[in-house]
TIVO-2410 file (N, C-alpha, C; in nm, 3 decimals):
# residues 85
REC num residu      c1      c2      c3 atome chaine
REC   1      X   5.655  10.577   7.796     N      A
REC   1      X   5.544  10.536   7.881    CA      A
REC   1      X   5.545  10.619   8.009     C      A
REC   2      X   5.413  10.632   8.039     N      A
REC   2      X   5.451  10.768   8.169    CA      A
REC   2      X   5.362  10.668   8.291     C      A
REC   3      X   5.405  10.621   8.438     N      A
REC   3      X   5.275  10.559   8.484    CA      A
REC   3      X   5.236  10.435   8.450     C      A
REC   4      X   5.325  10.390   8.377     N      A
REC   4      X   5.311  10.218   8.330    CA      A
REC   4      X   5.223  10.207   8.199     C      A
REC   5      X   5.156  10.338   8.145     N      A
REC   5      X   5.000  10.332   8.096    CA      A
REC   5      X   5.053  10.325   7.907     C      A
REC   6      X   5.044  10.321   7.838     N      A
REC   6      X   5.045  10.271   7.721    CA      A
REC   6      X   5.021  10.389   7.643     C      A
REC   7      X   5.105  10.482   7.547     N      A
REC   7      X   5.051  10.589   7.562    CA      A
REC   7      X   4.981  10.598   7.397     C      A
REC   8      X   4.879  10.645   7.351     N      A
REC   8      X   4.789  10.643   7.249    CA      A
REC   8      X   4.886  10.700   7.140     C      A
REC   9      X   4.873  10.604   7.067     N      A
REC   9      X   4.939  10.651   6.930    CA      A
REC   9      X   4.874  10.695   6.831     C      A
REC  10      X   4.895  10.759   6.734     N      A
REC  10      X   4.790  10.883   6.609    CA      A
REC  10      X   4.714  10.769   6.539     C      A
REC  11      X   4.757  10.650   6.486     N      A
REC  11      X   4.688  10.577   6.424    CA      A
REC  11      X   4.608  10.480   6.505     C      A
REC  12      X   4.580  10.503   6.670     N      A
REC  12      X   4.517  10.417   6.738    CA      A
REC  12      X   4.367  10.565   6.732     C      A
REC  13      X   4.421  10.681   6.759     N      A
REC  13      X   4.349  10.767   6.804    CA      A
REC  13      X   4.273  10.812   6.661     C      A
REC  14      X   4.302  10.816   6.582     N      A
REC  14      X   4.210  10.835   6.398    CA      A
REC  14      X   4.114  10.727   6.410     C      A
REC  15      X   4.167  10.562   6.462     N      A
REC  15      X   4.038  10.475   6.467    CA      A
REC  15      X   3.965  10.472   6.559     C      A
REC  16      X   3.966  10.530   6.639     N      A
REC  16      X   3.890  10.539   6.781    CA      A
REC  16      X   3.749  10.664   6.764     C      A
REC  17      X   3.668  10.580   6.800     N      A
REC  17      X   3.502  10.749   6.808    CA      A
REC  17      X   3.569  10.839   6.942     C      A
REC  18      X   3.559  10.936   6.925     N      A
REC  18      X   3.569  11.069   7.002    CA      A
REC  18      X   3.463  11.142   7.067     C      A
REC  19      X   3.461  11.175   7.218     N      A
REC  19      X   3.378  11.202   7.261    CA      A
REC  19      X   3.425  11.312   7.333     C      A
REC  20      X   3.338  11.465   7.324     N      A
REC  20      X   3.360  11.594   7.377    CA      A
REC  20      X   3.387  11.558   7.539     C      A
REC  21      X   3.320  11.521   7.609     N      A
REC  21      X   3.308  11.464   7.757    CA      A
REC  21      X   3.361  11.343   7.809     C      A
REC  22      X   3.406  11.318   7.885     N      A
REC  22      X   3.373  11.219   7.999    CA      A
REC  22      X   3.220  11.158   8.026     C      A
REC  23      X   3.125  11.226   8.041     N      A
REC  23      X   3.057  11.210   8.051    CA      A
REC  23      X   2.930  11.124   7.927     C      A
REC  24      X   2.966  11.190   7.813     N      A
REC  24      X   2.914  11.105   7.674    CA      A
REC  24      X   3.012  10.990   7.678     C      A
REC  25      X   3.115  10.972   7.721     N      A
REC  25      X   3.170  10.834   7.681    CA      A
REC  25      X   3.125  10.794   7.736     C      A
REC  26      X   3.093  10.756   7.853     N      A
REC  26      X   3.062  10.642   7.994    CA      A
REC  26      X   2.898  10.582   7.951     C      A
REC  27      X   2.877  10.704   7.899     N      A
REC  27      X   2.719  10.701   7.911    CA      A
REC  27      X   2.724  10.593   7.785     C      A
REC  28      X   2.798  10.571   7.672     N      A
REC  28      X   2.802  10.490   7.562    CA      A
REC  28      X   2.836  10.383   7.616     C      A
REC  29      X   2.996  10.380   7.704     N      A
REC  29      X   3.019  10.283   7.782    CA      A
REC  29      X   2.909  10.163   7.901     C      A
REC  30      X   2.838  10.254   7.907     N      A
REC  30      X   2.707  10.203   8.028    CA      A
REC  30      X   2.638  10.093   7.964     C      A
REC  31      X   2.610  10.141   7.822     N      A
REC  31      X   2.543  10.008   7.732    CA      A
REC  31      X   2.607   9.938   7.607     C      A
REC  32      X   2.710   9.948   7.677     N      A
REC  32      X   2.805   9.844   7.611    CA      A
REC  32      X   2.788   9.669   7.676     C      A
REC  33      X   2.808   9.599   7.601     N      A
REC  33      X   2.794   9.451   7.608    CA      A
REC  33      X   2.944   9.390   7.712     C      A
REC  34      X   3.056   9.481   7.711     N      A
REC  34      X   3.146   9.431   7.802    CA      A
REC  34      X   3.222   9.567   7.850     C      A
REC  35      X   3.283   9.548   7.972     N      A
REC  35      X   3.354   9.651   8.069    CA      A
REC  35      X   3.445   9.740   7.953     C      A
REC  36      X   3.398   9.907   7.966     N      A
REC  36      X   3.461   9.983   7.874    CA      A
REC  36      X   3.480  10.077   7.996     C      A
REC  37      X   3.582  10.128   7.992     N      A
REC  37      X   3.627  10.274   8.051    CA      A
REC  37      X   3.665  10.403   7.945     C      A
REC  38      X   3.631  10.510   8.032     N      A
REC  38      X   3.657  10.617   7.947    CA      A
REC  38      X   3.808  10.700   7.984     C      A
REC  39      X   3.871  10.720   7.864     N      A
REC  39      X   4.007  10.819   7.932    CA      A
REC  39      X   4.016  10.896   7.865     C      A
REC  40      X   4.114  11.064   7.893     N      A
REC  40      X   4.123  11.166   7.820    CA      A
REC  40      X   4.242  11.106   7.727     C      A
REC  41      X   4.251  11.155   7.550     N      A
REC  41      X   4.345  11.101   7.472    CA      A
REC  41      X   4.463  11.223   7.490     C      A
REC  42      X   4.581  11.226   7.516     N      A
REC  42      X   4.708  11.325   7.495    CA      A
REC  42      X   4.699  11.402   7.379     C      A
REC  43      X   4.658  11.330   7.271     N      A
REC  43      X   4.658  11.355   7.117    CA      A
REC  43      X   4.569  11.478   7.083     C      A
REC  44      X   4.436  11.427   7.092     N      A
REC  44      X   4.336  11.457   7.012    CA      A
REC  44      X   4.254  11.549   7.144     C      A
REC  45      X   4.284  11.569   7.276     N      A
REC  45      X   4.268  11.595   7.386    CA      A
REC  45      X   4.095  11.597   7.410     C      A
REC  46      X   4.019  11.458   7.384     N      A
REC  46      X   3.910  11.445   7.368    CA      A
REC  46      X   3.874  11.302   7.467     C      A
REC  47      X   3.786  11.247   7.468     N      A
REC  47      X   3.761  11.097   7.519    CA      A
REC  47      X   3.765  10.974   7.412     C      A
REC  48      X   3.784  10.886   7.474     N      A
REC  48      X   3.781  10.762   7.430    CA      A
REC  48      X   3.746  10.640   7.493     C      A
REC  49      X   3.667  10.545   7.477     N      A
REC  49      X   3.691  10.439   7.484    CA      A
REC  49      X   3.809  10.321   7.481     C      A
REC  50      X   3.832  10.185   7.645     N      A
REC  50      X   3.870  10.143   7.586    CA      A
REC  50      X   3.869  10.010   7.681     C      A
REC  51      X   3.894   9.924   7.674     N      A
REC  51      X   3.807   9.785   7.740    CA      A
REC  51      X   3.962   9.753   7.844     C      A
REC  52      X   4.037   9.824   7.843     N      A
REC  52      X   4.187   9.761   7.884    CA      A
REC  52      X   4.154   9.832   8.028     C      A
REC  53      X   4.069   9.784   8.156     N      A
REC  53      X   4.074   9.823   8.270    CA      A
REC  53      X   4.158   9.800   8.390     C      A
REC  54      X   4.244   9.645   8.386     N      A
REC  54      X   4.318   9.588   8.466    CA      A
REC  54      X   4.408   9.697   8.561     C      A
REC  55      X   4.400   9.682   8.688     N      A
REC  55      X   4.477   9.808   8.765    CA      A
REC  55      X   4.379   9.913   8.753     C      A
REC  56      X   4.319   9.965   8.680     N      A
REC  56      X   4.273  10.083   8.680    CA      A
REC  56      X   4.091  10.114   8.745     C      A
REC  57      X   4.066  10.253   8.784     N      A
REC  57      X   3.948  10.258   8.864    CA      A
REC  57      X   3.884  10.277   8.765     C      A
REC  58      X   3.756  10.151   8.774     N      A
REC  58      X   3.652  10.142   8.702    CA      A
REC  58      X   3.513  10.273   8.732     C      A
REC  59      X   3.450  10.289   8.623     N      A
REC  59      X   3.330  10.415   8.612    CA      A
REC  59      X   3.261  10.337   8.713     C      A
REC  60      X   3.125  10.432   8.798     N      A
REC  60      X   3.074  10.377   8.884    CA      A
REC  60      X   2.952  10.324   8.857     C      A
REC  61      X   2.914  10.361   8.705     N      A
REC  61      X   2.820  10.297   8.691    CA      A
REC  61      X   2.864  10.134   8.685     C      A
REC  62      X   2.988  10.112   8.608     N      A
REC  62      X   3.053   9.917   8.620    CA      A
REC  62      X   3.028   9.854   8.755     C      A
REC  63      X   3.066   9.968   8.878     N      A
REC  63      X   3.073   9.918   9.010    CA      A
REC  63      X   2.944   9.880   9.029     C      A
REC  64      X   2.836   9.954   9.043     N      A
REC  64      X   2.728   9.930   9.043    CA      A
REC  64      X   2.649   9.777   8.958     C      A
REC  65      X   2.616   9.807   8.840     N      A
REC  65      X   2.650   9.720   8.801    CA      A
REC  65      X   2.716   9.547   8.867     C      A
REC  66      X   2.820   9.579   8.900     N      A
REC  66      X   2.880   9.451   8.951    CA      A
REC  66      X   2.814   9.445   9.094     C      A
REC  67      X   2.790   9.534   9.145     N      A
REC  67      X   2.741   9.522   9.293    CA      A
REC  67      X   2.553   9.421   9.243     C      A
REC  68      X   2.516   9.472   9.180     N      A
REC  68      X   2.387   9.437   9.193    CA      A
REC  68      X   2.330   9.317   9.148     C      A
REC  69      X   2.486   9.241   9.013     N      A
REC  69      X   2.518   9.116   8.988    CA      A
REC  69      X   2.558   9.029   9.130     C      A
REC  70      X   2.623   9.081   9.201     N      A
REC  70      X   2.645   8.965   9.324    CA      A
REC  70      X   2.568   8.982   9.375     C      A
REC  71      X   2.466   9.074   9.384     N      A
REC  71      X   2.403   9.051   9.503    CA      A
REC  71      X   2.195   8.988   9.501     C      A
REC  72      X   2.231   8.990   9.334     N      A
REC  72      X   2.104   8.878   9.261    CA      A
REC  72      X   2.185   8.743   9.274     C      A
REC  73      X   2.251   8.714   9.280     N      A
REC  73      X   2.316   8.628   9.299    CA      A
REC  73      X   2.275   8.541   9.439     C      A
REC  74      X   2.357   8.604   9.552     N      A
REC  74      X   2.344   8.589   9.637    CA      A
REC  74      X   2.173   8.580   9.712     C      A
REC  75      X   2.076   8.652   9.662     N      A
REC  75      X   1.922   8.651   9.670    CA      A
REC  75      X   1.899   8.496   9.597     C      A
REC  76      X   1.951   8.436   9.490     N      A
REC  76      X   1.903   8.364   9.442    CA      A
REC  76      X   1.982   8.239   9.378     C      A
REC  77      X   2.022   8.188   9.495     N      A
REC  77      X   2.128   8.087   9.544    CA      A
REC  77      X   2.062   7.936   9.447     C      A
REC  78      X   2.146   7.863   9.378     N      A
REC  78      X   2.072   7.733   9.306    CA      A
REC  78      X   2.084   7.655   9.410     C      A
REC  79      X   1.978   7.559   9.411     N      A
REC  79      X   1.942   7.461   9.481    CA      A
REC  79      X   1.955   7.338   9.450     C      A
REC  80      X   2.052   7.223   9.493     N      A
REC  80      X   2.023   7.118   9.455    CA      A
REC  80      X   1.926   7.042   9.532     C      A
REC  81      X   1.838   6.983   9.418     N      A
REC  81      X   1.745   6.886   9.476    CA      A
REC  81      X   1.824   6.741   9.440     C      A
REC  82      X   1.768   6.691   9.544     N      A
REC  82      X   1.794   6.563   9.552    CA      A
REC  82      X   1.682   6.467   9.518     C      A
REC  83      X   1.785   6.323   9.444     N      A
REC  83      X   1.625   6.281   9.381    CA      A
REC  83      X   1.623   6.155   9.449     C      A
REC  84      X   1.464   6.106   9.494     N      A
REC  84      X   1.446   6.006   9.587    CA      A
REC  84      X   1.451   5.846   9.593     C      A
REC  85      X   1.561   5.799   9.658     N      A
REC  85      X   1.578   5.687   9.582    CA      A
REC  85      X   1.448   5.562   9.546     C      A
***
């Protein structure tokens, strides 16, 4: 392990889609249904996908993303009504 990081093994990296860029992963990553990051593989020296972000700096489109979730949020606060006795 180099860096705490988990390091990709041949039979993780054969099941994994491969992407020439950084840039084509994220962009797959962007419309994904839950938080994916992209990293270079040691192996196959290509991209990958992979949802394990904890500690690590998220793409900026996620940041974004999360920024614009709190802050619909915050625009649009629930209200309790109260009902009259």
């Amino acid at each position: 392990m180099r860096g705490g990081l988990r390091k990709t093994t041949s039979r993780i990296c054969n099941r994994k889609k491969r992407f020439a860029s950084r840039g084509a992963a994220e962009a797959v990553a962007a419309d994904a249904h839950v938080t994916l990051r992209a990293y270079k593989c040691e192996l196959c020296r290509q991209f990958h996908l992979t949802s394990k972000t904890k500690g690590m700096k998220l793409p900026e489109f996620e940041l974004i993303k999360r920024r614009e979730a709190k802050l619909a949020k915050k625009a649009d606060p629930k209200v309790l009504e109260r009902k009259a006795p």
